[in-house]
C-alpha positions as a printed NumPy array, in Angstrom:
array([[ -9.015,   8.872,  15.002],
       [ -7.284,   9.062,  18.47 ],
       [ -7.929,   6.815,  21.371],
       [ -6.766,   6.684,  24.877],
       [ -7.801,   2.579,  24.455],
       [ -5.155,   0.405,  23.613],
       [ -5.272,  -3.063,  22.729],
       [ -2.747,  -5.763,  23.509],
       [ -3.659,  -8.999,  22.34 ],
       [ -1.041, -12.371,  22.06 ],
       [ -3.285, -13.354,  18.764],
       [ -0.684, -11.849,  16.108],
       [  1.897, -14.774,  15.553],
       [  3.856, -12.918,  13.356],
       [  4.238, -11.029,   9.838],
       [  4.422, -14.174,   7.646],
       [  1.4  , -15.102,   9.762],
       [ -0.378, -12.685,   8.272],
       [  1.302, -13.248,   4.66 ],
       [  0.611, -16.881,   4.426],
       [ -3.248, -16.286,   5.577],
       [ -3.036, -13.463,   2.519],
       [ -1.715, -16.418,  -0.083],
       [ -4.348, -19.14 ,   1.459],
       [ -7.156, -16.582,   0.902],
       [ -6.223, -15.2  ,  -2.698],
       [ -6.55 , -19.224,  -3.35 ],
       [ -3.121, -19.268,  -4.919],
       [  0.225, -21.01 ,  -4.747],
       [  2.771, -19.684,  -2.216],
       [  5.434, -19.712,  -6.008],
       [  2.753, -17.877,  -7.798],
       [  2.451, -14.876,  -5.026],
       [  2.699, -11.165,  -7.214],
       [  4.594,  -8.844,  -4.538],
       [  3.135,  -6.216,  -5.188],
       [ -0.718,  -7.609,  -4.576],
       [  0.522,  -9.246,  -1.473],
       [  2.199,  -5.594,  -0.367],
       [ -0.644,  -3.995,  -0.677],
       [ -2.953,  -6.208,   1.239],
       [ -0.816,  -6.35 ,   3.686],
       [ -0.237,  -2.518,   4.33 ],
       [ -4.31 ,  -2.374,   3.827],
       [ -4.267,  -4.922,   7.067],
       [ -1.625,  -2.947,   8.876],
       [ -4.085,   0.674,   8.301],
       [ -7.111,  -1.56 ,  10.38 ],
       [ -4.82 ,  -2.462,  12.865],
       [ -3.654,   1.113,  13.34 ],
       [ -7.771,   2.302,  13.095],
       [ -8.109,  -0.101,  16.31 ],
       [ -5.436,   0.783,  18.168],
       [ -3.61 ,  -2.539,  18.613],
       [  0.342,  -2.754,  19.371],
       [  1.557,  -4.18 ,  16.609],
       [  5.131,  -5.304,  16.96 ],
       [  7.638,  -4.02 ,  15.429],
       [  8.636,  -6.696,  13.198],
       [  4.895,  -6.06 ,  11.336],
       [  6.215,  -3.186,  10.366],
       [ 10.068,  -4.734,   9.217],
       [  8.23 ,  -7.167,   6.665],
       [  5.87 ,  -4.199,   5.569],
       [  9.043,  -2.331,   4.278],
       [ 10.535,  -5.476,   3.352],
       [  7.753,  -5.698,   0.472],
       [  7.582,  -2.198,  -0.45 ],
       [ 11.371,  -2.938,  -0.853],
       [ 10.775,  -5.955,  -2.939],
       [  7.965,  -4.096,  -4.931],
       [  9.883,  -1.364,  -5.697],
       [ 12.672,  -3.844,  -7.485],
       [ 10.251,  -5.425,  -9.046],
       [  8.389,  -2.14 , -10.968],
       [ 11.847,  -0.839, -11.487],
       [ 13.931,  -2.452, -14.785],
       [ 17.297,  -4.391, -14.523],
       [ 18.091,  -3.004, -10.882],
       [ 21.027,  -4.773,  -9.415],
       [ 20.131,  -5.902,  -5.356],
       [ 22.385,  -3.486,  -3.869],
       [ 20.982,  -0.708,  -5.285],
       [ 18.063,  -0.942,  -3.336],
       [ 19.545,  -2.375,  -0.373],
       [ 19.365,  -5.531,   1.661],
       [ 17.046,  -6.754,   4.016],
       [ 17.982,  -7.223,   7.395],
       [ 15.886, -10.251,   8.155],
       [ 17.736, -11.908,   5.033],
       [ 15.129, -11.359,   2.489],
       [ 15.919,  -9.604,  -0.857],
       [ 14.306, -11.306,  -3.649],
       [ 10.98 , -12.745,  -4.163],
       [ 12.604, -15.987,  -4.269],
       [ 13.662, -15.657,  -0.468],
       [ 10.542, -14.202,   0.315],
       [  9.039, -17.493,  -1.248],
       [ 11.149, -19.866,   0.415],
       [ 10.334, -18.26 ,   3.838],
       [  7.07 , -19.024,   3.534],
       [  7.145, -22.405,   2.118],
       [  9.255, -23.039,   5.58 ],
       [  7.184, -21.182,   7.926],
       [  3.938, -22.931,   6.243],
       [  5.764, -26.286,   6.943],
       [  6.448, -25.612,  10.796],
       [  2.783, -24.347,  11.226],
       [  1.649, -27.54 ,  10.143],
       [  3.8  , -29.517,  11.792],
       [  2.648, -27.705,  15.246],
       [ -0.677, -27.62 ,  13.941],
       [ -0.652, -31.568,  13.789],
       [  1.417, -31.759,  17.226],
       [ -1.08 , -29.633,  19.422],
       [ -4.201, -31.654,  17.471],
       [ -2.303, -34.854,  19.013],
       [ -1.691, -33.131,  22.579],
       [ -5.48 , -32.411,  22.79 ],
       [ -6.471, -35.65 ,  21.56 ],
       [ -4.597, -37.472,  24.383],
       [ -4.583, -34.726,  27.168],
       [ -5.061, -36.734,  30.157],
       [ -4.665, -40.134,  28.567],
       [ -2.42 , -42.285,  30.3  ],
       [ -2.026, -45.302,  27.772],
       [  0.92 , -48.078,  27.058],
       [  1.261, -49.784,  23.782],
       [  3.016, -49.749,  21.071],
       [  4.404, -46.057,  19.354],
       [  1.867, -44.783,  16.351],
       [  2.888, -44.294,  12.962],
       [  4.105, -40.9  ,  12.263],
       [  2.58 , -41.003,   8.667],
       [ -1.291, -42.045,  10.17 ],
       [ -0.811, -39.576,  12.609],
       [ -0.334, -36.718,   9.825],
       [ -3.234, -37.932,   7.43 ],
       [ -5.156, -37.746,  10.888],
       [ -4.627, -34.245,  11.544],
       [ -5.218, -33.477,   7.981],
       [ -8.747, -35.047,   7.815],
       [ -9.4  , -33.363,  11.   ],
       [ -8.04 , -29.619,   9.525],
       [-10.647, -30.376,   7.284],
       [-13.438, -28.705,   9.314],
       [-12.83 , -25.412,  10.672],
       [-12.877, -24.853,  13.977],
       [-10.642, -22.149,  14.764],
       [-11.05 , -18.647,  13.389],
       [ -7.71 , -16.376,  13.195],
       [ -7.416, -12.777,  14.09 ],
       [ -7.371, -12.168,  10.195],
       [-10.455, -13.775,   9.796],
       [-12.253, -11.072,  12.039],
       [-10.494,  -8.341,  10.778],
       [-11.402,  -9.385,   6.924],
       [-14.74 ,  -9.917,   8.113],
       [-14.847,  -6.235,   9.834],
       [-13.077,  -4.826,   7.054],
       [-16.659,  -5.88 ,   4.821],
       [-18.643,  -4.115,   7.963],
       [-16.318,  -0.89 ,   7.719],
       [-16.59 ,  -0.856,   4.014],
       [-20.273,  -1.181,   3.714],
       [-21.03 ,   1.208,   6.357],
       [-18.93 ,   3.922,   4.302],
       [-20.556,   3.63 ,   1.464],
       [-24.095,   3.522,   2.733],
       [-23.207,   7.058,   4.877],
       [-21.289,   8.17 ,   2.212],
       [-24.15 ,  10.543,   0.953],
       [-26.062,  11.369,   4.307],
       [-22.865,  12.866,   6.393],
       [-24.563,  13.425,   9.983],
       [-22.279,  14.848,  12.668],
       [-22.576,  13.252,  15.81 ],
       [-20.998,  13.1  ,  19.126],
       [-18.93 ,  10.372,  19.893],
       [-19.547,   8.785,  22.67 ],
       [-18.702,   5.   ,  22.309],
       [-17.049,   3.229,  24.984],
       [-15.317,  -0.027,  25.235],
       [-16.993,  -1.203,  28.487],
       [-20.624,  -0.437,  27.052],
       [-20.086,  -1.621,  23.796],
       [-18.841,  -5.417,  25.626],
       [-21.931,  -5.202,  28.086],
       [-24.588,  -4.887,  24.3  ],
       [-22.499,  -7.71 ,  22.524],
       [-23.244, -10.059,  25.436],
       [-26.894,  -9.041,  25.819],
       [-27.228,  -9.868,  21.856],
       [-25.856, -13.343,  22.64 ],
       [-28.348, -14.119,  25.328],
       [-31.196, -12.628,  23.817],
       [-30.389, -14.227,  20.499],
       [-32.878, -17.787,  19.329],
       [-31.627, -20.735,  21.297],
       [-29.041, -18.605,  23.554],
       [-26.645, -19.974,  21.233],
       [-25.116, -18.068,  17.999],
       [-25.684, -14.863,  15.814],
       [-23.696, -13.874,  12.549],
       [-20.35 , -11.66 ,  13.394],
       [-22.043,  -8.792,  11.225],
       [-25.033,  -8.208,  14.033],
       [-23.235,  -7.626,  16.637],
       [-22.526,  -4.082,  15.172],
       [-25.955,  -3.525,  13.759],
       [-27.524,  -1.094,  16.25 ],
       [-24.835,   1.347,  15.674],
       [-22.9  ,   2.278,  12.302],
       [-21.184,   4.969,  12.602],
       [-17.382,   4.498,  12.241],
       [-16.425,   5.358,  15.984],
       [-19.192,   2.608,  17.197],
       [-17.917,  -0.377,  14.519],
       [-13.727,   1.052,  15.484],
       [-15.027,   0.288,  19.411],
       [-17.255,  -2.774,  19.012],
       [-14.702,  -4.524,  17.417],
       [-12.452,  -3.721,  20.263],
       [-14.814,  -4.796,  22.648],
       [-15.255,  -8.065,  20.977],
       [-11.415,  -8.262,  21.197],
       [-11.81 ,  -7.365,  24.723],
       [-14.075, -10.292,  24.773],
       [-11.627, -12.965,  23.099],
       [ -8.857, -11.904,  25.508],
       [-11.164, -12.643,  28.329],
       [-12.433, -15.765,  26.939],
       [-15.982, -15.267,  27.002],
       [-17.045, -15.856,  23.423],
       [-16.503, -18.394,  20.632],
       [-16.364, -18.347,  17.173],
       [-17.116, -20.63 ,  14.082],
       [-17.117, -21.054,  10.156],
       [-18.485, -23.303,   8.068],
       [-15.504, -23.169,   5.678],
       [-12.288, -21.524,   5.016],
       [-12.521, -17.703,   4.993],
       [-16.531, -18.246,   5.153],
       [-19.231, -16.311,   7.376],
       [-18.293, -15.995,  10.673],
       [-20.665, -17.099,  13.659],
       [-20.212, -15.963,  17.159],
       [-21.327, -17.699,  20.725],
       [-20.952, -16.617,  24.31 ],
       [-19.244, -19.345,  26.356],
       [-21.298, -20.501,  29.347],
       [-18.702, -20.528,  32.192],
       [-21.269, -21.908,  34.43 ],
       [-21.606, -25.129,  32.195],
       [-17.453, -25.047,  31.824],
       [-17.379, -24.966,  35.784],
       [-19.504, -28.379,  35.994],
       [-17.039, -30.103,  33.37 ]])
């Protein structure tokens, strides 16, 4: 499906981003990963990307033949390393691959703790003694406890359900229809939804692409709702860990008296 609508978003923090968010939501251990089930996830969240549109960097792409690389050694018996070549970011075996991860997944928490404290005390102007590094970690970890923050790869798993569902309810009525979605319309419904929802406040991610399922209207509502995020007019929330997602418009009037 071509599109003349690109999206550039600064959400994507980087391939083992995306592999580490894989590992946390197949619930297993970062030493336990199978290559090739992590290789093909991946490449199945690189396709979604493409459907949308988005620029994804180049380095996406890198890691994705990085683990065809590594999946390919793995299927194959006895291969020595150099017969299938090196990698250039400096990982060839699982082991490496592993070891990345466990790093990365250690400097994401340790600036996930870090900007917890920075919002905690933006603004606070305070003397006293220095707090304990240790009670300052089991702080941030009670506090990860509750989600707040929902990822890029959350939305995307959670459209990937929408996509999947709508293919297999159409799959037996084909209707051809003109396509005539655009970005701007689709962003102007999915904040008249918010308002008009009970309380003002939130509606499931799911209805905001219930009026419409064909493929072109999900592919462009999901734009428009990253569209949305980019200009910082709506919220979103889950109960728990790769959970239902919930979605809110921000009020910039009530921001403005704050």
């Amino acid at each position: 499906m071509k599109q003349e609508y690109e999206v550039r978003l600064d959400l994507f923090e980087g391939p083992l981003d995306l592999l580490l968010y894989l590992v946390n939501k197949a619930e297993v251990n970062i030493v336990d990963i199978k290559v090739a089930e992590i290789a093909a996830q991946y490449l199945a969240y690189l396709d979604i990307m493409r459907d949308l549109n988005i620029d994804v960097a180049g380095e996406y792409l890198h890691m994705a033949a990085t683990l065809v690389r590594l999946k390919a050694r793995e299927l194959l018996p006895d291969s020595p390393p150099e017969d299938l070549g090196g990698g250039e970011d400096g990982i060839n075996d699982r082991e490496q691959l592993i070891a990345a991860l466990l790093e990365y997944r250690k400097f994401k928490e340790a600036a996930g703790a870090l900007k917890g404290i920075e919002a905690k005390n933006f603004g606070a102007y305070k003397r006293g003694r220095a707090e304990d590094v240790d009670s300052i970690a089991a702080d941030s970890g009670a506090s990860n406890a509750a989600v707040e923050n929902v990822s890029i790869f959350d939305l995307i798993t959670a459209f990937k359900s929408i996509l999947d569902r709508a293919a297999s309810a159409t799959e037996a009525n084909h209707v051809v229809a003109v396509d005539d979605c655009k970005v701007d319309d689709r962003i102007e419904r999915i904040l008249t939804v918010l308002c008009e929802t009970a309380n003002g406040r939130e509606v499931p991610f799911e209805a905001l692409f219930a009026d419409d399922r064909r493929k072109i209207a999900l592919v462009v509502t999901f734009m428009a709702i990253l569209e949305l995020v980019k200009m910082k007019r709506i919220l979103f929330r889950q109960e728990e860990a790769f959970g239902g997602i919930f979605v809110s418009r921000v009020d910039h009037d009530q921001e403005s008296l704050n």
